[in-house]
C-alpha positions as CSV (number, residue, x, y, z in Angstrom):
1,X,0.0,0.0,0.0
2,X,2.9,2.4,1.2
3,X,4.5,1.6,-2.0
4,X,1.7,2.4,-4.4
5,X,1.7,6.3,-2.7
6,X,5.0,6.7,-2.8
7,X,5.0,6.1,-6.6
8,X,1.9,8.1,-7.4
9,X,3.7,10.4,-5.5
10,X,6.5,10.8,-6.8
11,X,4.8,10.7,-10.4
12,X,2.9,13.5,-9.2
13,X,5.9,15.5,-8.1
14,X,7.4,14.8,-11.7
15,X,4.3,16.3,-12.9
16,X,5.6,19.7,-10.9
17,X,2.9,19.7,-8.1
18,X,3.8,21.4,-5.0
19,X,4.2,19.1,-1.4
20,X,0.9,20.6,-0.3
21,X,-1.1,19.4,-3.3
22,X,0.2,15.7,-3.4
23,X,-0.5,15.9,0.0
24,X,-4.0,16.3,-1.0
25,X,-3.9,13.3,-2.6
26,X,-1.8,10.9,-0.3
27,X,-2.7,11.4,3.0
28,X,1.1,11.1,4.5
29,X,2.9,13.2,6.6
30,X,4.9,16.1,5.1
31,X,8.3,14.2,6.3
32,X,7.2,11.2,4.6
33,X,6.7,13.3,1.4
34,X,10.2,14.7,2.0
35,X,11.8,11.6,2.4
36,X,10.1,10.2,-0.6
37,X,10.8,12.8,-3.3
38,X,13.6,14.4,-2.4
39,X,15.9,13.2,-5.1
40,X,13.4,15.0,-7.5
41,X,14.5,17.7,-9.5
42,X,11.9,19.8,-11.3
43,X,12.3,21.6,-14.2
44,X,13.3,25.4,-14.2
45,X,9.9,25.8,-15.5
46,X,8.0,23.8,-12.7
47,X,9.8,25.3,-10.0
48,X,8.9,29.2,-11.5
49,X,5.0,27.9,-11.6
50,X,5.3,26.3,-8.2
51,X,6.9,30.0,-6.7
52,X,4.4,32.1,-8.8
53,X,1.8,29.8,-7.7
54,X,2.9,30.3,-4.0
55,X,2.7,33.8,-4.5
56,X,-0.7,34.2,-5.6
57,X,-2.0,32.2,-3.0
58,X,-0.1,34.2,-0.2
59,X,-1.7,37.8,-2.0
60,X,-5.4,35.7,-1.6
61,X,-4.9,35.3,1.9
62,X,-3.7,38.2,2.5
63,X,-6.3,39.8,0.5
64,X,-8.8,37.8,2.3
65,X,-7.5,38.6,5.8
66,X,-7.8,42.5,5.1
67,X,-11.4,41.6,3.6
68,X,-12.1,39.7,6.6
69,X,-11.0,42.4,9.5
70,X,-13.1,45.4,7.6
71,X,-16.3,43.3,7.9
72,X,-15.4,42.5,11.7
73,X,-14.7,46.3,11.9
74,X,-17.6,47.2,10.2
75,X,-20.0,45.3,12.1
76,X,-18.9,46.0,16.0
77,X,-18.8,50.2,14.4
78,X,-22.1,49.9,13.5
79,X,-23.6,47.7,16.3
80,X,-22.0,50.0,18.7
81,X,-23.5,53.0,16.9
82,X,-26.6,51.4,17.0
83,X,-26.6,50.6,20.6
84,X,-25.6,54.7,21.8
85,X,-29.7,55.9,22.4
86,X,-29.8,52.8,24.7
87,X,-26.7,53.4,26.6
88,X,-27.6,57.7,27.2
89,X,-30.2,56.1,30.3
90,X,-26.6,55.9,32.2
91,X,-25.1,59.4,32.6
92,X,-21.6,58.3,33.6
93,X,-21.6,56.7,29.4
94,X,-22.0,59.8,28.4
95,X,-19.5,61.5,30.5
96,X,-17.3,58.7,30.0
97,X,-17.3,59.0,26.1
98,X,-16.8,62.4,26.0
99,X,-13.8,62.3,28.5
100,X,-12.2,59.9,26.4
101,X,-13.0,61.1,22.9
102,X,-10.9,64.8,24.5
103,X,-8.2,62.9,26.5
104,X,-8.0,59.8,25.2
105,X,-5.0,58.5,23.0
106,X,-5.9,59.7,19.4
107,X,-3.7,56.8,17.4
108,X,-4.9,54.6,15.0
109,X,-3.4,51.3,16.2
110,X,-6.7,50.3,17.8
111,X,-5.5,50.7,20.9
112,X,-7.4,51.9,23.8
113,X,-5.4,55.2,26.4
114,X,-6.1,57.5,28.5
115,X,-3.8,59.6,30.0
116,X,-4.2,62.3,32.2
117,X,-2.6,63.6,35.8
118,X,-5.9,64.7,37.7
119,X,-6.5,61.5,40.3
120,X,-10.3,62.4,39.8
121,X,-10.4,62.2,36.1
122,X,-8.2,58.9,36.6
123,X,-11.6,57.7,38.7
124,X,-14.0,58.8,36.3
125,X,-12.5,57.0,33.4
126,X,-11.9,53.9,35.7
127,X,-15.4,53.7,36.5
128,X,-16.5,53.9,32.6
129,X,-13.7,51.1,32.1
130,X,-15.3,48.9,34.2
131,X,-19.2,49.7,34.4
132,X,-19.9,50.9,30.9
133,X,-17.2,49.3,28.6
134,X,-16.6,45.8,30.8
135,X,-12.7,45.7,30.6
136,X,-11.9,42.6,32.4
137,X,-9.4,43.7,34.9
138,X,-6.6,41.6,33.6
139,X,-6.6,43.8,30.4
140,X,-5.4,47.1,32.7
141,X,-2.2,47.8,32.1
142,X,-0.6,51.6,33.7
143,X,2.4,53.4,32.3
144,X,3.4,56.4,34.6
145,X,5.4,59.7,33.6
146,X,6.9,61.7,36.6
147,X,9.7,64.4,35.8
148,X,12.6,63.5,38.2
149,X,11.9,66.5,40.5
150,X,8.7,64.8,41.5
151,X,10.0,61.5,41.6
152,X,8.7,59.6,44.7
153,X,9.0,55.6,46.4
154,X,5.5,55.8,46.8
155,X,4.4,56.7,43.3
156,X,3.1,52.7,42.0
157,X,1.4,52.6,45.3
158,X,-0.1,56.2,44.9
159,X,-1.5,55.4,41.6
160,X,-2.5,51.6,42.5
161,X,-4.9,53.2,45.0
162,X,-6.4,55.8,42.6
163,X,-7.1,53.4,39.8
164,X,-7.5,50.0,41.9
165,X,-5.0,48.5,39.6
166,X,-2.5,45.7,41.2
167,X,1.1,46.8,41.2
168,X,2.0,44.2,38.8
169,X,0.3,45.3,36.1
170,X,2.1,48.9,35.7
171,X,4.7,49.0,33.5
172,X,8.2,50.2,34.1
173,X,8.2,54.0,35.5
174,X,9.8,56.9,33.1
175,X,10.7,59.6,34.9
176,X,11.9,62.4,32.9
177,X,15.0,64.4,33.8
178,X,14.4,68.4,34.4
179,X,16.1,71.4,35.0
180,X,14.1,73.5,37.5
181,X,15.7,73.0,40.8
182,X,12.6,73.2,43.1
183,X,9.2,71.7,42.9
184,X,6.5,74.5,42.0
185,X,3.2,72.2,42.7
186,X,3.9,70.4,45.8
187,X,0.5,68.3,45.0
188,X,1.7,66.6,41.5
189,X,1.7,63.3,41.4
190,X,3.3,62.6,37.4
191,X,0.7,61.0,34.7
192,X,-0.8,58.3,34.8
193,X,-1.8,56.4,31.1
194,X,-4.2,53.9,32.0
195,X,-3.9,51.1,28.4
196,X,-6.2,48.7,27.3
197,X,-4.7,46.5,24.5
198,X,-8.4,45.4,23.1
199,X,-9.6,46.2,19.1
200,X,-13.0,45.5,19.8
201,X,-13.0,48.0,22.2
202,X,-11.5,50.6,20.4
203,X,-14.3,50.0,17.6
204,X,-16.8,50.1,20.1
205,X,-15.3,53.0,21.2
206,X,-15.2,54.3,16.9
207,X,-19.3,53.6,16.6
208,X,-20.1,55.2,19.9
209,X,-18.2,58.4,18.9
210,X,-20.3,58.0,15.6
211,X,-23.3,57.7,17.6
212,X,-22.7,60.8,19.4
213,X,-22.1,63.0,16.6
214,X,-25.6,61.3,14.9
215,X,-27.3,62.5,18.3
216,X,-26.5,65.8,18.3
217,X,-26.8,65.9,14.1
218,X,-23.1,66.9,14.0
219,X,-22.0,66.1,9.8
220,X,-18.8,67.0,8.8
C-alpha cells in the first residue's frame, strides 16, 4: 500500500505539483513526502509555476485577511452606533465618552489610552472602564510619567490606590529628567496612562463616537 503512494507520488511530483497538493492526494505526513521525493529535481519551469503559484496564493490570503477584519470592523462600528440611544439612560456613558473622545489617545493602532494627571479624572474613566465598557481587569495595564523633581518611592502605590489596579500590572516607570531645581506644585503626582490592548474596544469606542455626533446631528 505504502509503495503504491510513494510512486503516485512521486509521479505526481514529476508532474511539478507542490508538497501541499500531493499531500491532497496521499494522506502522508509532510516528512514522509520529503523523504520520498527528495531526489526529485523539477524543471526550471516547474519550480517558477510552483513560486508564482505560491505567490498568488499568499496575496489571496492576505487579501482575504484584510477583507475579513473590515467586515469584523464594520460590524462591531455599526452595532456599537446602533446601541448609543440605549446606553444615554446611564449618565456616567456619556460622561465617559466624551472624557475619552478629549483625553483619550488619538492613534490609529486600535488601541485603547487615556492619560491624564488629575486622580479624579483617573476615577471617572476607571469607572466607565469597568461599568460601561466591561474591561476585564486583567486587560489594565498603567504606564506612569513623573519628571525627576517629583520622583517619589510611593508613586506605584499612589496610583494603584487611585485606579485599583494591582502593582504588577504597571509597566516600568519613566521619569523624565528636568532642569528646574525646586518643585513648584507640591501636590503633583506625574501622569498616569491607563492602556487597554483590546480592538473590539476601540471600535466600540469608533461607533459610539459615531453615535454621538448622529445624536447631536453633527456632519462634517
Amino acid at each position: 500500500m505504502k509503495l503504491n503512494e510513494k510512486f503516485k507520488a512521486i509521479e505526481l511530483r514529476r508532474r511539478g505539483y507542490s508538497y501541499p497538493k500531493i499531500a491532497s492526494f496521499i494522506k502522508v505526513s509532510k516528512s514522509t513526502l520529503s523523504r520520498w521525493l527528495q531526489e526529485i529535481e523539477l524543471t526550471f519551469y516547474q519550480k517558477e509555476k510552483l513560486k508564482n503559484n505560491s505567490t498568488r496564493a499568499l496575496y489571496a490570503y492576505v487579501r482575504d485577511r484584510r477583507k475579513k477584519r473590515f467586515e469584523e470592523t464594520k460590524k462591531i462600528v455599526n452595532d456599537a452606533r446602533k446601541k448609543f440611544p440605549l446606553l444615554l439612560k446611564n449618565p456616567l456613558f456619556l460622561s465617559g465618552l466624551s472624557l475619552y473622545w478629549a483625553e483619550g489617545d488619538k492613534n490609529k493602532q486600535e488601541r485603547v489610552k487615556f492619560t491624564n494627571s488629575d486622580a479624579k479624572m483617573i476615577i471617572l474613566v476607571m469607572r466607565w472602564f469597568r461599568e460601561i465598557s466591561k474591561v476585564p481587569e486583567y486587560k489594565f495595564r498603567v504606564a506612569l510619567h513623573i519628571h525627576s523633581l517629583h520622583s517619589r518611592n510611593d508613586m506605584i502605590n499612589y496610583w494603584s490606590n487611585i485606579t485599583k489596579i494591582p502593582g504588577d500590572q504597571f509597566h516600568k516607570l519613566y521619569i523624565k529628567k528636568t532642569s528646574l531645581k525646586q518643585r513648584r506644585n507640591i501636590l503633583y503626582n506625574g501622569t498616569c496612562a491607563i492602556v487597554v490592548n483590546d480592538r473590539k474596544l476601540f471600535r466600540q469606542i469608533e461607533g459610539w463616537k459615531l453615535g454621538l455626533l448622529e445624536y447631536f446631528n453633527i456632519r462634517l
